[in-house]
N, C-alpha and C positions, 0 to 999 in steps of 0.2 A: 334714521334719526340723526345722522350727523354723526354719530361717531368717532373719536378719533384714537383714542387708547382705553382699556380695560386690563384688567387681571382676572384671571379665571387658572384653575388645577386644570392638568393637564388631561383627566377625564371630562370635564368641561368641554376643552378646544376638538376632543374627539369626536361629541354628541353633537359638533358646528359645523363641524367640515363631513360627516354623518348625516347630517340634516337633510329630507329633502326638499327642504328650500335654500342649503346652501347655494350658494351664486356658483354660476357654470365657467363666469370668465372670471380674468382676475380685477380688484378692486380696480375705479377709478380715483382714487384718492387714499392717502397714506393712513395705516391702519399701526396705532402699535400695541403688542400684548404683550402684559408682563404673566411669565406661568412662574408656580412656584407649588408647594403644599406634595409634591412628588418627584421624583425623579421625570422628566419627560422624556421620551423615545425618540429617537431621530428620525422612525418613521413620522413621530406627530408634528416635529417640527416643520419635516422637510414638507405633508400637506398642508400645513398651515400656512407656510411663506408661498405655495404655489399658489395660491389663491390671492396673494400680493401683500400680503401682513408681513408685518416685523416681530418676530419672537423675543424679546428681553426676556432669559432665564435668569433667574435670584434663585438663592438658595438660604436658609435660616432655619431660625426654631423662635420656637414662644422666648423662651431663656433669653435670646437675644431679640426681644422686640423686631421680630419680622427679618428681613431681608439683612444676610451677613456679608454672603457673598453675591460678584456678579459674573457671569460670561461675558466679559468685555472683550467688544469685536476688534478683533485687530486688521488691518486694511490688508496685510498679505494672502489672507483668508479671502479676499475677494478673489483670489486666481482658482478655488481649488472647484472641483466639481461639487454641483448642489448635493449630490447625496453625502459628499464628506464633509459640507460647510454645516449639514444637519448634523453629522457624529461630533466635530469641536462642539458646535452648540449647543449640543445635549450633556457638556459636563457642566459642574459647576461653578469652576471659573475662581476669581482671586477677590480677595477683603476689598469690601469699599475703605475711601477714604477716611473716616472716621476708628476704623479698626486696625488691629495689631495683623499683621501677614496671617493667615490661616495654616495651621500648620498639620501634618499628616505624622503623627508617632505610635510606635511601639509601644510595648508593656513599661519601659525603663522610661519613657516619654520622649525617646530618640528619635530626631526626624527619619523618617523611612527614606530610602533611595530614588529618586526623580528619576522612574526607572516606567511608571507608567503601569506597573507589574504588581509593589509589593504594596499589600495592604495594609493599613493601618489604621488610628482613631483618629479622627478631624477636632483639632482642639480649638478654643478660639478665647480669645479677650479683647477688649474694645470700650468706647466709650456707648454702645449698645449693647453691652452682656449683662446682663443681670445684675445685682449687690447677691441675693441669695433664694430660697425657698423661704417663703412662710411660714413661721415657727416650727422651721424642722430644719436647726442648724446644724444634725449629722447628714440627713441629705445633701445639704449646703456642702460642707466639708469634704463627703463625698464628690460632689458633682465637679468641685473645683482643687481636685487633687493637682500639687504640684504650681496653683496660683494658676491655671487656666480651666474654662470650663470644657468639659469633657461631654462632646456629644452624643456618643453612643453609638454614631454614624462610621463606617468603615470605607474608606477611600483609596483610592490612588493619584500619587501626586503623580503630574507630567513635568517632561523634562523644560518647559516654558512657565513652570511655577500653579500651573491652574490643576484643580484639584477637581478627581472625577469621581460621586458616589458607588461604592458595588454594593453596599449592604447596609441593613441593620445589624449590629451586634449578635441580637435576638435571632434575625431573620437568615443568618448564613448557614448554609445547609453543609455538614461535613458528612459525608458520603464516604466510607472505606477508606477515613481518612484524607481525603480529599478536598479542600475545600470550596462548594458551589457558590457564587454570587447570583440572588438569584433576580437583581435587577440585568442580568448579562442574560441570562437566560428568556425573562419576562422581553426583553428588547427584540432575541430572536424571533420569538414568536409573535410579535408584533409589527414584523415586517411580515408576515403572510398578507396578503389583499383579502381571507375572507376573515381573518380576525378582527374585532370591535377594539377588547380591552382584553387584560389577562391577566390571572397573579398568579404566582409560583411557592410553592412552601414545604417543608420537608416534612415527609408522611414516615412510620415505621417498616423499616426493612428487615427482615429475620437474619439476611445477609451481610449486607452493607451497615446494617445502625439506622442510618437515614438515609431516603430518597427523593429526589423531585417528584412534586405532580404539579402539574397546572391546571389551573381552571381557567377556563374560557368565554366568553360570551362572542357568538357568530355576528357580523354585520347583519340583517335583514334581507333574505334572501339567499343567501349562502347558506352553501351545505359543506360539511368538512366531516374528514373521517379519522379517529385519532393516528390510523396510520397512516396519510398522507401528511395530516402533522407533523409526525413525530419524524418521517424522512423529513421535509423543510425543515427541521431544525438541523438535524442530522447533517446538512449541509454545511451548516452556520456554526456548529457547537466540537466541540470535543464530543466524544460518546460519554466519556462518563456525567455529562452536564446534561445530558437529554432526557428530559423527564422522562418516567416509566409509568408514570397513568397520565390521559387528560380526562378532566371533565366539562361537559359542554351547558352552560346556562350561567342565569341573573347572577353577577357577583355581590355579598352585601355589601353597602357599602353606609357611611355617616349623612349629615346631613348636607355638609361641605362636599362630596364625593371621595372623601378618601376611601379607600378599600379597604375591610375588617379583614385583615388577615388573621386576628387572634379566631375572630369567627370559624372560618374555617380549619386551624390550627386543631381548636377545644371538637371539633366534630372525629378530624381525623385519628385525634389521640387518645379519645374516650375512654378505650377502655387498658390505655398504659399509665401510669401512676404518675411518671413524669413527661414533660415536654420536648426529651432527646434523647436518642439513644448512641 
C-alpha cells in the first residue's frame, strides 16, 4: 500500500516480523515506526530494523497527552554493533522540546545518580502535562506532589542524561528483599528465538515473600521446556532474578495489546488477602 510510517505497541511489531507473510528480504524503501504503549525489548527492535525499518521509540502517559519522551539517535551510535544500537534504543530516551528535562528521583524527590544502577520515579512537567484529574483534586494533589507529576514509572537515569524504564511501582517484585525489575527479566526471556512475547509478575513464596514467574507464549512451531528456559536466562540473569515457575500459553491481553498483568496477578494471589508479601 505505499506505506511509509505508522505507530503500533510493541506486541503489534512482534505479530509483523512473526507474520508469515512478513517479507524474507529487507524493504526496498524507507519504513518509519513509531512504538510506544510498552516498554520494547531490543530483541523486538533489533528484528524490526533487520527487515530495514526505522524504530522511533517515545515514551509517555495519557496524563501527558501521548509522547513525553524520545530515544533520540545520536550519530556516535552509528559505530556500535547492531545488537547494542537495539539495547540504547530500547530505553527511553530524554524530554521533547516542549518539556521541562525528565527527571529520575527518590522518595525526598532527589535526582538519583546517572549511574545507570539506581532506581527511582520518573517525574515530569511541561507544556503537555496535564492541569489535573477530573473532579478529584486529591488525586490531582497527589499525582503532582512537589509541582511535578509523579508517574508511577521506576527508571534509571544514564550517565548521557537518557532515562531507561525497570518498572512499575506496582509491578517491582522484592524477593528476600531484593529488589527484581521485571522488565529486565521479561527482556531476558525475550531474546530466546523460540519465545513470542512474555510477562513476568511476582507470585507468593513461603520463603522469599515473593517470587518471579513468567508466563510465556511459544512462536508457532516451537517446543520449549521450562528447564531449558530457565538455563537461558540463567545465562543472562543474576540467579536471584530467574523466575522459579514458567507457564506456557495465550497471554490476556486489552484491546490495544497491552498485557493484563492485574489478570494474571488476581489469579496468582486468590487465595492471599493482599497483593504482596
Amino acid at each position: 500500500e505505499g506505506v511509509t510510517h505508522f505507530c503500533a505497541a510493541p506486541t503489534v511489531l512482534i505479530s509483523l516480523v512473526n507474520s508469515p507473510d512478513a517479507p524474507q528480504e529487507k524493504l526496498q524503501r524507507p519504513l518509519i515506526i513509531s512504538t510506544a504503549a510498552a516498554p520494547p525489548s531490543p530483541t523486538i527492535i533489533a528484528q524490526v530494523e533487520a527487515l530495514g525499518a526505522e524504530i522511533i521509540h517515545v515514551y509517555g502517559l495519557t496524563e501527558v497527552y501521548g509522547p513525553y519522551t524520545v530515544c533520540e539517535w545520536q550519530p556516535h551510535w552509528n559505530d556500535l554493533p547492531a545488537d547494542e544500537q537495539a539495547r540504547v534504543k530500547a530505553r527511553q530516551g530524554v524530554g521533547y522540546i516542549i518539556a521541562d528535562d525528565v527527571r529520575v528521583v527518590d522518595d525526598h524527590m532527589q535526582d538519583v545518580p546517572t549511574d545507570a544502577q539506581t532506581m527511582g520515579e520518573v517525574i515530569m512537567r511541561g507544556n503537555n502535562t496535564m492541569k489535573g484529574y477530573f473532579r478529584d483534586p486529591e488525586a490531582t494533589e497527589r499525582a503532582f506532589a512537589g509541582g511535578w507529576f509523579h508517574t508511577g514509572d521506576l527508571a534509571v537515569m544514564h550517565p548521557d542524561g537518557y532515562i531507561e524504564l525497570r518498572d512499575r511501582k506496582k509491578d517491582i517484585i522484592i524477593s528476600g528483599g531484593e529488589n527484581i525489575s521485571t522488565i529486565e527479566v521479561e527482556q531476558a526471556i525475550a531474546a530466546h528465538p523460540a519465545v513470542l512475547e512474555t510477562a513476568v509478575i511476582a507470585i507468593p513464596d513461603e520463603r522469599w515473600g515473593e517470587t518471579p514467574k513468567a508466563f510465556v507464549t511459544l512462536k508457532p512451531g516451537y517446543d520449549l521446556s521450562s528447564d531449558d528456559l530457565r538455563a537461558f536466562v540463567r545465562e543472562r540473569l543474576a540467579g536471584f532474578k530467574v523466575p522459579r515457575a514458567f507457564e506456557f500459553g495465550e497471554l490476556p491481553k486489552t484491546s490495544t495489546g497491552k498485557v493484563q498483568k492485574f489478570v494474571l496477578r488476581e489469579r496468582e494471589w486468590a487465595a492471599h488477602e493482599k497483593r504482596i508479601n
